[in-house]
MARFIVO-734946 format. One record per residue (C-alpha): residue number from 1; residue in one letter; chain; x, y, z. Coordinates in nm, 3 decimals. Each point is the difference from the previous one (the first is absolute). Layout:
<vomars>
   k r c      px      py      pz
 NUM a A       X       Y       Z
...
</vomars>
This chain:
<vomars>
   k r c      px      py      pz
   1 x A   7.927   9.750   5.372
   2 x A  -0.347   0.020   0.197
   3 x A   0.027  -0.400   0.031
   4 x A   0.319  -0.002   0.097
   5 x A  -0.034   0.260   0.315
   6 x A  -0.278   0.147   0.239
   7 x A   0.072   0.336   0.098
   8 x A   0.070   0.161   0.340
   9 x A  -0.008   0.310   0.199
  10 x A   0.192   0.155   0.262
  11 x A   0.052   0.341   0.113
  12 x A   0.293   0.041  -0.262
  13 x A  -0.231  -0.118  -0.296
  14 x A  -0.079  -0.313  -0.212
  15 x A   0.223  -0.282  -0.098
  16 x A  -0.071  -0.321  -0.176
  17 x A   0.037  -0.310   0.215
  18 x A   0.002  -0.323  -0.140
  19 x A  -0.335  -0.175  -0.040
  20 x A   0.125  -0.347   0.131
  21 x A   0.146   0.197   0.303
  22 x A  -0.107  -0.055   0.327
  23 x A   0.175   0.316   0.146
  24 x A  -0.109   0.393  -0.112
  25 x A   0.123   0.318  -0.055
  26 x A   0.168   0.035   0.344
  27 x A   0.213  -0.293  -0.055
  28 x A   0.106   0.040  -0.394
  29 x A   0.101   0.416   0.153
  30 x A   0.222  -0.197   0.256
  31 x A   0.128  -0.246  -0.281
  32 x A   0.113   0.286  -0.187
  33 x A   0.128   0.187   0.290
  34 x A   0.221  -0.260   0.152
  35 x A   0.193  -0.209  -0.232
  36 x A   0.291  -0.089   0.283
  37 x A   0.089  -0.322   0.028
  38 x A  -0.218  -0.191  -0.214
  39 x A  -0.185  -0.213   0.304
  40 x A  -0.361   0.041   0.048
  41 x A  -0.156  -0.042   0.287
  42 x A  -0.145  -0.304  -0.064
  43 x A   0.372  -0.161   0.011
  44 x A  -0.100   0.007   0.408
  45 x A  -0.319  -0.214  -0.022
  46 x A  -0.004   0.006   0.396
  47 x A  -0.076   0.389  -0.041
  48 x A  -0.255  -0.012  -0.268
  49 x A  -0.168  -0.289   0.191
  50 x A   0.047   0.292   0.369
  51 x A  -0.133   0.276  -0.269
  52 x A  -0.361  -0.202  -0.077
  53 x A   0.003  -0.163   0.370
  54 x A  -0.019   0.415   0.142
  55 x A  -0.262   0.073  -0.281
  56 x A  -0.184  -0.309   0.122
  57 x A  -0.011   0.074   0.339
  58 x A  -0.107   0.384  -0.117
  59 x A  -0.313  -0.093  -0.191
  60 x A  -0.135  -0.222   0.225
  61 x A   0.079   0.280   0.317
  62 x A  -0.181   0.236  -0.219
  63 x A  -0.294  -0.247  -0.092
  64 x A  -0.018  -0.063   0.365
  65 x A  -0.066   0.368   0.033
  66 x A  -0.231   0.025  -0.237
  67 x A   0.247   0.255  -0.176
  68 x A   0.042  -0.251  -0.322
  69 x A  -0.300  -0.179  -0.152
  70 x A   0.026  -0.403   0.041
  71 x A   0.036  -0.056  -0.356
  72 x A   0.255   0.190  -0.092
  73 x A   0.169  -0.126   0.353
  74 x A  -0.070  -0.350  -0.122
  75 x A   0.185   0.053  -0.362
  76 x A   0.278   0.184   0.185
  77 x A   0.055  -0.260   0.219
  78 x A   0.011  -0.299  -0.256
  79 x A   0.248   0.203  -0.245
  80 x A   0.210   0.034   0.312
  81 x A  -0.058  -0.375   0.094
  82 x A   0.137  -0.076  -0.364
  83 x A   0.250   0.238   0.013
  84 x A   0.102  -0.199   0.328
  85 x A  -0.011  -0.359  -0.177
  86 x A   0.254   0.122  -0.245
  87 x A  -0.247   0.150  -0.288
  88 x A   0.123   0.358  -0.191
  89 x A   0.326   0.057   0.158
  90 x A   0.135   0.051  -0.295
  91 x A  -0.218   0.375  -0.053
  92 x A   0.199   0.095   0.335
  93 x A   0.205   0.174  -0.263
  94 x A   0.163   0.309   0.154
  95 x A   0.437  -0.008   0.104
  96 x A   0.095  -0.078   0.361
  97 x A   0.135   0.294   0.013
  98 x A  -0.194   0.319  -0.038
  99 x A  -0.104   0.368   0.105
 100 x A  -0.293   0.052   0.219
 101 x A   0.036  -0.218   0.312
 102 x A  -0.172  -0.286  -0.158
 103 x A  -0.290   0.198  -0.164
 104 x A   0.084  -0.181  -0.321
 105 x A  -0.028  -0.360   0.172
 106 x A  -0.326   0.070   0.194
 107 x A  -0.171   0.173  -0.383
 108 x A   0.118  -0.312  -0.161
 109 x A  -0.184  -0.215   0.290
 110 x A  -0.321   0.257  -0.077
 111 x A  -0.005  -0.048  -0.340
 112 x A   0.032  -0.411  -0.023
 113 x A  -0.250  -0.068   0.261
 114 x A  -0.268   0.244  -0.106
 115 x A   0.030  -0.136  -0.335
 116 x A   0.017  -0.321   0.062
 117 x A  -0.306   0.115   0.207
 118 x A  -0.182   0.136  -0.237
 119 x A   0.027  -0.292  -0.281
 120 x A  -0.145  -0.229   0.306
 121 x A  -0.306   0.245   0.047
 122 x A  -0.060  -0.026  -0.386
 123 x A   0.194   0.351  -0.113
 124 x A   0.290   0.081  -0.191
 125 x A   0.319   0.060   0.091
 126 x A   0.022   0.368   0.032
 127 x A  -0.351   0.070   0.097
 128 x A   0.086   0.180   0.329
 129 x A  -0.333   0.186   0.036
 130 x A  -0.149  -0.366   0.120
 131 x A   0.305  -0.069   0.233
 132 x A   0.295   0.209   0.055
 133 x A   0.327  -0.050   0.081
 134 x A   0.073   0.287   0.250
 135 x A  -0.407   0.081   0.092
 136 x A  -0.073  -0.426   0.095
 137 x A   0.350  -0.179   0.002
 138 x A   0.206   0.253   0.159
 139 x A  -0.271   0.154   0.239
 140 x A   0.115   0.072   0.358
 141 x A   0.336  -0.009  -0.125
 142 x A   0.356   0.112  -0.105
 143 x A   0.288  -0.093  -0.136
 144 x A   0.167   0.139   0.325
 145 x A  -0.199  -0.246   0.195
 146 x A  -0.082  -0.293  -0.270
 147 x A   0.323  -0.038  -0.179
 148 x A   0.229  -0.035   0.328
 149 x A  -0.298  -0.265   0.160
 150 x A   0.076  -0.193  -0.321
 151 x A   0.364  -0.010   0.026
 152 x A  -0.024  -0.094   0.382
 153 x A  -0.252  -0.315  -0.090
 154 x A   0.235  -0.059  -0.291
 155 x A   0.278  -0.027   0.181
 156 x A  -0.146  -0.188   0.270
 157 x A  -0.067  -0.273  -0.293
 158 x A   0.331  -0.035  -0.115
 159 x A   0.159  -0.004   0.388
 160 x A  -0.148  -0.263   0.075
 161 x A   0.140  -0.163  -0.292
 162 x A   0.325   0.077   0.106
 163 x A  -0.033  -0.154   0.311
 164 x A  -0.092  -0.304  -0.149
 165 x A   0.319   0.025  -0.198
 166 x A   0.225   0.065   0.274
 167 x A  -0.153  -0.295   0.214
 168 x A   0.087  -0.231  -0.293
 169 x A   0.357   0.122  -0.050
 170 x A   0.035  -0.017   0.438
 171 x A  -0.144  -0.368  -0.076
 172 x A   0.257  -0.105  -0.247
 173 x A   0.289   0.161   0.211
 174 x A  -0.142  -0.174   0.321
 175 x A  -0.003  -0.312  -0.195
 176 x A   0.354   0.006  -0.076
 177 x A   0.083   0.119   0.345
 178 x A  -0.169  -0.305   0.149
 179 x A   0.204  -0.188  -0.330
 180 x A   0.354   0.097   0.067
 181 x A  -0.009   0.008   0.432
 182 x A   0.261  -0.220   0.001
 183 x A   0.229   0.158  -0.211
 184 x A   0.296   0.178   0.181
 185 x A   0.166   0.323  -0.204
 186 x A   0.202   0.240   0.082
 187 x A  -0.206   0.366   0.081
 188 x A   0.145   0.321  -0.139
 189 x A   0.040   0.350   0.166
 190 x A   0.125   0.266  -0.235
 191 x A   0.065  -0.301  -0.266
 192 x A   0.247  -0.116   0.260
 193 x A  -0.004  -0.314   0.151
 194 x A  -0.188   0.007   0.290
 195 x A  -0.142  -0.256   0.272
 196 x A  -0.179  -0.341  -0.137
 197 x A  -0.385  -0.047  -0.047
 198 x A  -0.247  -0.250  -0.208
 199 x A  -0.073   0.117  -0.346
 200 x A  -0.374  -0.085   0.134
 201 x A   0.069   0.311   0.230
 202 x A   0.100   0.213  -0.284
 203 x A  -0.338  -0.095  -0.216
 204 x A  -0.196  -0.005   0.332
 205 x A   0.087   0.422   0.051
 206 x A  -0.117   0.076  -0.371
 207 x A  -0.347  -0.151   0.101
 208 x A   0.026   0.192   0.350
 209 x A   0.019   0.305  -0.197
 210 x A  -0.272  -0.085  -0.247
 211 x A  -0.183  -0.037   0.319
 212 x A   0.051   0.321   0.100
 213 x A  -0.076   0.173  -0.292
 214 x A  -0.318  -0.162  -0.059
 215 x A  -0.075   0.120   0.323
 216 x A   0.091   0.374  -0.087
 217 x A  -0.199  -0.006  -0.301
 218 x A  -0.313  -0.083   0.166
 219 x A   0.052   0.291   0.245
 220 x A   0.047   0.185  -0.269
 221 x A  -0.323  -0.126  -0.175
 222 x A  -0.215   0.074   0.294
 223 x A   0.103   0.362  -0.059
 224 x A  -0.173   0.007  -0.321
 225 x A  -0.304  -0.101   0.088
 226 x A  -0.086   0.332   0.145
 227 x A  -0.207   0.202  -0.334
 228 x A  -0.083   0.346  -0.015
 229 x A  -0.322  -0.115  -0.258
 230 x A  -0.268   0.233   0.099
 231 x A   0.237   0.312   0.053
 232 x A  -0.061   0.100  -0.378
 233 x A   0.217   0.278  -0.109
 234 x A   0.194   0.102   0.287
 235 x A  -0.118  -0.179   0.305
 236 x A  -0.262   0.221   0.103
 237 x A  -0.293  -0.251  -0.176
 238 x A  -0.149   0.294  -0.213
 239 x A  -0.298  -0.204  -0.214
 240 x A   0.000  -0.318   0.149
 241 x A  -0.265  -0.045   0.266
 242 x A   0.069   0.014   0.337
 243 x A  -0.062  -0.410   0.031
 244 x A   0.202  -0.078  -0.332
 245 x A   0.342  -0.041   0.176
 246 x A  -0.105  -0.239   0.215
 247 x A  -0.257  -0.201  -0.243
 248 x A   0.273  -0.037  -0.265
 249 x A   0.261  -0.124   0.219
 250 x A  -0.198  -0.289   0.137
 251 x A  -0.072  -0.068  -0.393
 252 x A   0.331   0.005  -0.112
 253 x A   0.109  -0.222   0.300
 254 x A  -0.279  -0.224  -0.092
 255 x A   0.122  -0.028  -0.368
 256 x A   0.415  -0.045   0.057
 257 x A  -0.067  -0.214   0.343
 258 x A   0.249   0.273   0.180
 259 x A  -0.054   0.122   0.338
 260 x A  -0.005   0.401  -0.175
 261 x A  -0.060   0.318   0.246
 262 x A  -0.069   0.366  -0.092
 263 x A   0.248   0.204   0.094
 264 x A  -0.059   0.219   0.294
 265 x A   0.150   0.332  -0.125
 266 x A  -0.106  -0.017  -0.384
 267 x A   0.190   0.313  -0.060
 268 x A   0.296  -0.161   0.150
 269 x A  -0.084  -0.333  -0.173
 270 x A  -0.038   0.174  -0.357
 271 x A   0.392   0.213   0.022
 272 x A   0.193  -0.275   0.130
 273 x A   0.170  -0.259  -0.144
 274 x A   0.177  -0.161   0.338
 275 x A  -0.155  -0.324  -0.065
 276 x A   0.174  -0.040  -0.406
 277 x A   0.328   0.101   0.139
 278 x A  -0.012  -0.290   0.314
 279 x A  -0.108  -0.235  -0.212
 280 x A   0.297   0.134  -0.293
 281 x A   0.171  -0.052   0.291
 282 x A  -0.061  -0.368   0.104
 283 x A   0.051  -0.100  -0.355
 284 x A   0.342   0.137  -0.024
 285 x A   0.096  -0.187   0.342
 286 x A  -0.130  -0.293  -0.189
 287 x A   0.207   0.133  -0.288
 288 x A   0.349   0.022   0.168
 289 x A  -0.030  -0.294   0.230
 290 x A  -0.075  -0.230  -0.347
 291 x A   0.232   0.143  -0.163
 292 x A   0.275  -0.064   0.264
 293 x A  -0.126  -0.356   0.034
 294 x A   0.041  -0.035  -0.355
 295 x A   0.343   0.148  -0.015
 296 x A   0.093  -0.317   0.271
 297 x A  -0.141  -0.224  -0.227
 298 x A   0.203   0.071  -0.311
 299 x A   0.293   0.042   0.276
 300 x A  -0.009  -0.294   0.135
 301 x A  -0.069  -0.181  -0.338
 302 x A   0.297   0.136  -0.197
 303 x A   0.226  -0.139  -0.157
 304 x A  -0.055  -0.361  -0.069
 305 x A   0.386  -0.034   0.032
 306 x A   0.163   0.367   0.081
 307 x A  -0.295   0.129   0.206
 308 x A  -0.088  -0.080   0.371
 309 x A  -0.214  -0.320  -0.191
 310 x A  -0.245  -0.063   0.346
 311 x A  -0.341  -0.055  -0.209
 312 x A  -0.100  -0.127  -0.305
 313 x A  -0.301   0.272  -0.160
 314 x A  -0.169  -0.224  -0.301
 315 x A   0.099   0.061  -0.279
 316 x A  -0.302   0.200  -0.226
 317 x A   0.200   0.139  -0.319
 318 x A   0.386  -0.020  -0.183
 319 x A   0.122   0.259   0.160
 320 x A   0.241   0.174  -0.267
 321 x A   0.011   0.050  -0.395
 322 x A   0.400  -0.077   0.016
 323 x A   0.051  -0.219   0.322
 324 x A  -0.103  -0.334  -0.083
 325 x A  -0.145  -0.226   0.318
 326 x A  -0.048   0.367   0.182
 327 x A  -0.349   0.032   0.224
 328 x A  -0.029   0.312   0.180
 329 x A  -0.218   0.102   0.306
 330 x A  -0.281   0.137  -0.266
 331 x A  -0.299  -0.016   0.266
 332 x A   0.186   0.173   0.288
 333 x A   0.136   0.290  -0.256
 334 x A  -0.378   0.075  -0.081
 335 x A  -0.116  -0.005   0.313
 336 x A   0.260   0.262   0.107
 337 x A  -0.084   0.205  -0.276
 338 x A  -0.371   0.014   0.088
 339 x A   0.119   0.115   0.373
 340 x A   0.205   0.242  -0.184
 341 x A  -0.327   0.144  -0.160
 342 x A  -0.207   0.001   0.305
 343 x A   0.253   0.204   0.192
 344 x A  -0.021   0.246  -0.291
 345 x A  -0.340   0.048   0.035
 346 x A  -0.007   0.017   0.346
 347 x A   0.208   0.323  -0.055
 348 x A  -0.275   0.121  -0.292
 349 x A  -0.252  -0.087   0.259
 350 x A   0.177   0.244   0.252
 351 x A   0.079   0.228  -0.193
 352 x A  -0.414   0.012  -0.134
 353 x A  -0.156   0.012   0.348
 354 x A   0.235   0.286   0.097
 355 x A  -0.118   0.209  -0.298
 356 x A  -0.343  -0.019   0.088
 357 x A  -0.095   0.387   0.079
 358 x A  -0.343   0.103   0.219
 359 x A  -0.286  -0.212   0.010
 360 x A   0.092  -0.250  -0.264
 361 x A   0.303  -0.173  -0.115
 362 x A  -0.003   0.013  -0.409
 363 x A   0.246  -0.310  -0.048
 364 x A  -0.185  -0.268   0.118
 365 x A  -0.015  -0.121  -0.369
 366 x A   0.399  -0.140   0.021
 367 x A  -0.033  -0.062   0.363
 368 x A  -0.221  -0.314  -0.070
 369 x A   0.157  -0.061  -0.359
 370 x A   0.338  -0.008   0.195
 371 x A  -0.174  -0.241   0.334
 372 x A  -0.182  -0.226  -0.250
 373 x A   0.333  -0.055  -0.255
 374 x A   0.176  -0.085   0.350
 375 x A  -0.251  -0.187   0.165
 376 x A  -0.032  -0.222  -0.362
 377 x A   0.350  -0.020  -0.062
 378 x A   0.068  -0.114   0.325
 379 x A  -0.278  -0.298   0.032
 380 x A   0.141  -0.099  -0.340
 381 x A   0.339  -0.047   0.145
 382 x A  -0.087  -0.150   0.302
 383 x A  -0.161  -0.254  -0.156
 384 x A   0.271  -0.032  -0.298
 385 x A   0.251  -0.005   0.313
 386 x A  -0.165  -0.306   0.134
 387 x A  -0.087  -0.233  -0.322
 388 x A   0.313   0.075  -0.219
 389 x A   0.296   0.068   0.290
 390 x A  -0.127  -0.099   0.392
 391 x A  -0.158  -0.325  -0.058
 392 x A   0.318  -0.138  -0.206
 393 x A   0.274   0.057   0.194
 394 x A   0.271  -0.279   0.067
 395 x A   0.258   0.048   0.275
 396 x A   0.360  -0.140  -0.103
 397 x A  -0.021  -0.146   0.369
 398 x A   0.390  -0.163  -0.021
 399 x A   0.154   0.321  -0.104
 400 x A  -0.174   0.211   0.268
 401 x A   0.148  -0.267   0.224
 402 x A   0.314   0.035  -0.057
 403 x A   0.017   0.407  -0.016
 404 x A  -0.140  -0.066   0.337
 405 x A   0.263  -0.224   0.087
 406 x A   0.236   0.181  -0.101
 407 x A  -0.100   0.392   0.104
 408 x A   0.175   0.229   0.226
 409 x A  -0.376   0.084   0.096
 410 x A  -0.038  -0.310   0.266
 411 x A   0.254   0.150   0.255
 412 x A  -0.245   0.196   0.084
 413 x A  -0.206  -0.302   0.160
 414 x A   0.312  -0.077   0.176
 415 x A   0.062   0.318   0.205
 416 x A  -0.207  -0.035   0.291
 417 x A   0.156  -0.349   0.053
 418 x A   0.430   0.080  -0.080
 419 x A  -0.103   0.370   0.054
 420 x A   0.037   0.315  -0.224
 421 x A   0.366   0.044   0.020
 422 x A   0.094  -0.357  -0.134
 423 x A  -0.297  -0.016  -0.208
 424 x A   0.160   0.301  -0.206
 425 x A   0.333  -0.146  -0.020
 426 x A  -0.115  -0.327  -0.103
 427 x A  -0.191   0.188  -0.309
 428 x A   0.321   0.216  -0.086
 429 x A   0.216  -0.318  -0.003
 430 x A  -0.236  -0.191  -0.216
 431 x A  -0.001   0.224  -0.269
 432 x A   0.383   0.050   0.029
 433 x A  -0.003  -0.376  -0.046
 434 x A  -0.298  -0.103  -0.246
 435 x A  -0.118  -0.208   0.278
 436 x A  -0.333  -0.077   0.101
 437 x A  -0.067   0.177   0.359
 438 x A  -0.071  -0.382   0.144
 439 x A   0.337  -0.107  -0.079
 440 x A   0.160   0.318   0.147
 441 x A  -0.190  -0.041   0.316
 442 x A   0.052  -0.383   0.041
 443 x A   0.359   0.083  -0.079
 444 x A   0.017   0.268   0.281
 445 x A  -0.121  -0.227   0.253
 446 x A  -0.286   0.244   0.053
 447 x A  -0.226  -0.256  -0.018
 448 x A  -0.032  -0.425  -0.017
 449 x A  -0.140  -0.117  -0.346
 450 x A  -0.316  -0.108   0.232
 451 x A  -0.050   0.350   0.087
 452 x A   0.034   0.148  -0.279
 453 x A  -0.267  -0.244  -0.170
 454 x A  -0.255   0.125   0.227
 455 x A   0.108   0.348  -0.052
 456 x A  -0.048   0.024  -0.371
 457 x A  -0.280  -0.244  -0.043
 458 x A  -0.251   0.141  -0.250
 459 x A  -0.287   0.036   0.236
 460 x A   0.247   0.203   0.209
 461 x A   0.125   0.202  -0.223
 462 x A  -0.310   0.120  -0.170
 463 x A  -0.127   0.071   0.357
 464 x A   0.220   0.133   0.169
 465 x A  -0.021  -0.156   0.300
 466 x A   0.353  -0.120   0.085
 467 x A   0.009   0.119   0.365
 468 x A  -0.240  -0.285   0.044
 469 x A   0.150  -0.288  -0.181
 470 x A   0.382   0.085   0.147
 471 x A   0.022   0.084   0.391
 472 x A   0.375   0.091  -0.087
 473 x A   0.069   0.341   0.162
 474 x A   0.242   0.258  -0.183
 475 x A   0.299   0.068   0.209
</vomars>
C-alpha cells in the first residue's frame, strides 16, 4: 500500500494519492467531488496550456520581486514550459464542470507544476515543505483572478484558430464564386421564384458573411484581452504586492505574444463576465449564419431528380441502409448540428453569467467548457465544410439554364422597360399558358425579339441594370 500511494493533507484530513500522480490531495477531493460529465480538464489543452502560461508569468513577477527564490522560480517555470509543449496534461484530471468557481482547476494546476517542480529540484513528489503549491506556485494569487486569466489566454488560443478556419471555408466559397460567375439561376424570395442572378453571386454572399463574422470575432477577442490577474480574491489585490499587477501582465503578454492589459477596476474585472457572454455571442452569429448557409446548400442540392438539383455536393458516403445509389448531404447535416450546439450553449453561457451573485461569478467553470466545446466544434466544421462539401461542388449549369429560361422570375427585369402594369399581366398569362415569359412578351408585341435579347441577357439580368441597356420608356 505505502508503494503504491504518498499521503496528503488538507484541512479535512489525509487521503492517499497515487504515487505515480502528479496532482495531490486537492485534486483527488475534486475527483471525488465532481463526477459530472466524465471530461477532464485536460480535454481543453488550450486551457491547461492558459493555466501554466498565468503560473509562468506569476513566478517570474514574484522572482522579479524578490518575493520567490530564483530556483524554485526557475523549476516553476520549466514545469510550466513543459506543461506548455504538451507534457502531463493528462494529470489535469478534475470534470469541466464543477463547484467552486474554478478552485478545482487552478489546485490541479498547483499540484502538477509544484511537483513536477520539485522532481526537477531533486525532491519527491509530495515534498511540499521544499516547494509548495499554494505558498510558491500560487503566491500573489487566486483562483478568482488566475483561473479566469487562464480561460481568457485560452480562449484567445483557440480564436485565433477559428479564424483561420473561417478564412479557409470564405476561401473555398470565394473560389467557387469566382468558378461559377457565369452561371445564370434563378434567385429565390420566400422559396418563390424571384428575379435572376449568377450562382457566383449566391457563393460570393456566403464568403461576404464569413467576412463579417471573422471580423466580429476579433472584436470580440480584443475584449478578452483585458485580465483582472493581480486583483486576487476579489479585486481589491489583498497579498499581491502593489507592483505584481503590472509585472505579471507584461510577463504573461511576453509568454502568449498578446497585447494583455490589467483591468482598470479589478473589482469590476473579477464579478463580471460581459466579455464570455460577447464572445458566446459572436459564436452563435457564426452559429446561425452557418447553419443557414448550410441549409441552402442541401436546398439547392436536393434531389438529384425530384429536388431543385442546382449543385452537385461530392459524394463522401452511401447514403441509406435500404436506398440503393442514395448519397445524402452528410457534411452539411453535421455542420448544422454543431451550430445547433453552439446556440445551446450560448443560452448555458447566459444563463451562467447572469447567476453570478456579488463580487464573483461561481459558474465560470461551464462558461468556458461551453465557449471552448463551441469554439472547437465550430473550427472543426469550418474546416470539414470546406474539404469534404465547398471545394467539390459541381453546378448542373444546363438545367439552371433552362429554369432560368423558363421562370416567371425574369419579368421582373422587364418592368422598367414594358412597365409594371404589362409586366404583371405578361407573368399571369404565362403561367395560365405554360409559356415561357419571352414568348408571351414577343407574342404581345411588347417588345422586338432584338429587344428582348438585350433585356434578358445574363449580364443584365444578374445586374440589374436594364434601364441602361433598353432606353424604351413605359407608357
Amino acid at each position: 500500500m505505502d508503494d503504491e500511494f504518498r499521503y496528503e493533507h488538507d484541512l479535512l484530513g489525509d487521503l492517499p494519492v497515487p504515487r505515480y500522480a502528479y496532482f495531490g490531495v486537492h485534486t483527488l477531493r475534486a475527483v471525488h467531488n465532481f463526477p459530472i460529465t466524465g471530461t477532464r480538464i485536460s480535454a481543453h489543452r488550450d486551457l491547461v496550456n492558459g493555466l501554466a502560461a498565468v503560473k509562468q508569468a506569476a513566478a517570474l513577477a514574484n522572482r522579479d520581486l524578490g518575493l520567490l527564490e530564483a530556483d524554485k522560480a526557475e523549476a516553476i517555470v520549466t514545469a510550466c514550459e513543459e506543461i506548455r509543449s504538451g507534457k502531463l496534461h493528462d494529470q489535469f484530471v478534475v470534470d469541466v464542470i464543477q463547484g467552486g468557481a474554478g478552485t478545482s482547476t487552478n489546485m490541479n494546476a498547483n499540484e502538477v507544476i509544484a511537483n513536477r517542480a520539485l522532481e526537477l529540484l531533486g525532491h519527491q513528489r509530495g515534498d511540499y515543505h521544499h516547494l509548495h503549491p499554494l505558498d510558491d506556485v500560487n503566491a500573489g494569487q487566486s483562483t478568482n483572478d488566475a483561473y479566469p486569466t487562464a480561460v481568457k489566454v485560452a480562449l484567445l488560443a483557440s480564436t485565433h484558430r477559428l479564424q483561420q478556419a473561417m478564412a479557409t471555408l470564405r476561401q473555398a466559397f470565394r473560389a467557387k464564386a469566382d468558378e461559377f460567375a457565369d452561371v445564370v439561376k434563378t434567385g429565390r424570395t420566400q422559396l418563390q421564384d424571384a428575379v435572376p442572378m449568377t450562382l457566383g453571386q449566391e457563393f460570393g454572399a456566403y464568403a461576404v458573411m464569413l467576412a463579417e463574422d471573422e471580423q466580429r470575432l476579433a472584436e470580440a477577442s480584443a475584449l478578452i484581452r483585458e485580465i483582472n490577474l493581480g486583483g486576487t480574491a476579489i479585486g481589491t489585490g489583498l497579498n499581491s504586492h502593489p507592483r505584481y499587477a503590472a509585472l505579471v501582465c507584461a510577463h504573461l503578454s511576453a509568454l502568449t505574444g498578446e497585447p494583455l492589459s490589467t483591468a482598470a477596476d479589478l473589482v469590476e474585472a473579477t464579478q463580471d463576465a460581459g466579455a464570455f457572454v460577447q464572445l458566446s455571442g459572436v459564436l452563435k452569429r457564426i452559429a446561425v449564419k452557418l447553419s443557414k448557409t448550410c441549409n441552402d446548400l442541401r436546398l439547392l442540392s436536393s434531389g438529384p431528380r425530384a429536388g431543385l438539383g442546382e449543385i452537385n455536393l461530392p459524394a463522401v458516403q452511401a447514403g441509406s441502409s435500404i436506398m440503393p445509389g442514395k448519397v445524402n448531404p452528410v457534411i452539411p447535416e453535421v455542420v448544422n448540428q454543431i451550430a445547433f450546439k453552439a446556440i445551446g450553449n450560448d443560452i448555458t453561457i447566459t444563463m451562467a453569467a447572469e447567476a453570478g451573485q456579488l463580487q464573483l461569478n461561481a459558474f465560470e467553470p461551464v462558461i468556458a467548457h461551453c465557449l471552448f466545446e463551441s469554439i472547437g466544434q465550430l473550427e472543426a466544421g469550418c474546416l470539414t465544410l470546406a474539404d469534404r462539401c465547398v471545394n467539390g461542388i459541381t453546378a448542373n449549369r444546363e438545367h439552371l439554364r433552362a429554369v432560368v429560361h423558363n421562370t416567371i422570375g425574369i419579368v421582373t427585369a422587364l418592368t422598367p422597360v414594358i412597365g409594371y402594369a404589362k409586366a404583371s399581366a405578361a407573368a399571369q398569362e404565362a403561367l395560365d399558358s405554360d409559356l415561357p415569359v419571352a414568348d408571351v412578351v414577343l407574342a404581345q408585341d411588347l417588345l422586338t425579339a432584338d429587344e428582348l435579347q438585350r433585356v434578358l441577357r445574363p449580364e443584365t439580368l444578374a445586374r440589374n441594370n436594364a434601364w441602361e441597356t433598353h432606353a424604351h420608356t413605359p407608357n
